[in-house]
C-alpha positions in Angstrom: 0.0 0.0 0.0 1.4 3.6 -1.0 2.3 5.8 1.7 0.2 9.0 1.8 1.7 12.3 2.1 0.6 13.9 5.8 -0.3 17.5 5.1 -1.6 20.1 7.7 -5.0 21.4 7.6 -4.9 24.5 6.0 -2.9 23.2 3.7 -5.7 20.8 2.6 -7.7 24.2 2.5 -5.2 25.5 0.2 -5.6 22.6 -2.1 -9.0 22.3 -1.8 -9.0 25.6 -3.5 -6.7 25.1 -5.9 -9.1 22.4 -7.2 -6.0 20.1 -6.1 -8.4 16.9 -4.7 -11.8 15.6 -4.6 -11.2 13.5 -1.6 -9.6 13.7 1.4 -9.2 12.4 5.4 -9.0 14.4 8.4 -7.4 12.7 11.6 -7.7 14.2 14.7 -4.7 14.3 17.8 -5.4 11.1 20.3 -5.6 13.8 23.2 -8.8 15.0 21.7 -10.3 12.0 22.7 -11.4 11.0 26.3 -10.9 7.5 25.1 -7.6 5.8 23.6 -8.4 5.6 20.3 -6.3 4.0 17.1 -5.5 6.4 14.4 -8.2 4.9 12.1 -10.6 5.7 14.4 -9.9 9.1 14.6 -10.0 10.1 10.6 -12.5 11.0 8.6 -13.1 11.4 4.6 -14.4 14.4 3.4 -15.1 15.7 0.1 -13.6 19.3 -1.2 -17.4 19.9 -2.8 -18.6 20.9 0.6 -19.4 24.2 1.8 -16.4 24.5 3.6 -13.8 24.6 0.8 -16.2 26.4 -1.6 -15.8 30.6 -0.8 -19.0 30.7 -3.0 -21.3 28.5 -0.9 -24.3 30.1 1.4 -22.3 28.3 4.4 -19.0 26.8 5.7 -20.4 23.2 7.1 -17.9 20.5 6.9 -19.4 16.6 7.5 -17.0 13.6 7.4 -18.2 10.1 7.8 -15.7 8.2 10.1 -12.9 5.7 8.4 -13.9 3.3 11.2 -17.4 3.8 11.2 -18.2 1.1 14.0 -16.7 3.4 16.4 -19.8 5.6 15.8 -23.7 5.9 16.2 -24.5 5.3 12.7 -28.3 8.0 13.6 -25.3 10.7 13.9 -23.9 9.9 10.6 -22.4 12.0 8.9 -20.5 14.2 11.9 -20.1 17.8 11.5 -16.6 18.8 11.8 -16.5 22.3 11.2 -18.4 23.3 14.7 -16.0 20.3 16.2 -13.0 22.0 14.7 -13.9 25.9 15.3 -14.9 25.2 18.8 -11.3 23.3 19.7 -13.2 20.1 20.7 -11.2 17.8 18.6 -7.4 18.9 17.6 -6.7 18.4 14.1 -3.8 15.7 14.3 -3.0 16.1 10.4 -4.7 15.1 6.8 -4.0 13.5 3.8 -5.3 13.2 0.1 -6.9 10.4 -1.0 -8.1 11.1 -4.6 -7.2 14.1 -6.7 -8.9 16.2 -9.1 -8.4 15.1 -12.8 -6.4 16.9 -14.7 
């Protein structure tokens, strides 16, 4: 398996306007957490068609649905990170790029 390049978060914003991906996965630091949890289950895909990377949009939500989604209540599906992320409950650890744009 190919090792993905860890970038920082506003670096994936960067990208993300830059048209530079399509997919992408957030991890979050382990101290966020109350609970010890593996790296998997603290990343979550996102898509840089959301709100949040588009300056345009009528809003600035983020949602992710969790890499290991058995960690989760699947009613609260997908989880809204931006409000997770501007109010400092969960750290943002680092992200990485999963599938880029075409070119």
């Amino acid at each position: 398996m190919e090792q993905l390049e860890k970038i920082g978060f506003g670096d994936l914003i960067i990208e993300a306007n830059n048209n530079g991906w399509k997919e992408a996965v957030i991890v979050f630091t382990a101290s966020s957490f109350n609970e010890e949890l593996s790296e998997r289950s603290r990343s979550f895909k996102v898509s840089s068609s959301q709100k949040f990377f588009n300056s345009n949009a009528g809003g600035n939500s983020l949602y992710g649905m969790p890499i290991a989604i058995e960690k989760y209540d699947v009613t609260e599906l997908p989880i809204r990170l931006d409000q997770i992320i501007y109010n400092n409950v969960w750290n943002v650890d680092f992200c990485y790029i999963t599938k880029k744009e075409d070119v």
